[in-house]
Steps between C-alpha positions, in 0.01 A plus 500: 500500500347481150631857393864388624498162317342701196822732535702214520409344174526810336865563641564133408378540115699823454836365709520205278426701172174202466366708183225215438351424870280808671488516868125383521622167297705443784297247804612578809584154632669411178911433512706783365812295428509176257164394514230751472650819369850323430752757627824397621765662763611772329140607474472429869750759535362742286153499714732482824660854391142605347351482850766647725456796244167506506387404870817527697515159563803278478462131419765366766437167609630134487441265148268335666254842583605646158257162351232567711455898481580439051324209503138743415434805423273485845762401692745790366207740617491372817869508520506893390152580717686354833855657431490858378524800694 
């Protein structure tokens, strides 16, 4: 699961164009969005479209599941790891 979080953080840095942050800066269990690495929805989207690209795995799920599985870069992993093909 470390490799795939790893890869997420990396996709994360270059989807949102974050020039100044390196994907080992970025703590696992941390929030993505306002607190912690401060993104907001349209970045949300822009890792959405990042990982069906990348792992074939479409983000499709209520608001409530949407907070959970962007709510850490963990969770996201755990999220991809359980739904792609």
């Amino acid at each position: 699961m470390a490799e795939l979080e790893h890869e997420i953080k990396a996709l994360i840095v270059d989807a949102c164009m974050l020039d100044d942050v390196s994907p080992d800066e970025i703590d696992s269990d941390e929030a993505i969005f306002v607190k912690g690495l401060g993104l907001d929805s349209i970045d949300a989207l822009e890792i959405a479209m990042a990982i069906e690209k990348r792992f074939g795995v479409k983000i499709k799920a209520s608001d409530d599941e949407k907070r959970t599985i962007f709510s850490s870069v963990r969770n996201l992993a755990a999220y991809v790891d359980a739904n792609r093909a």
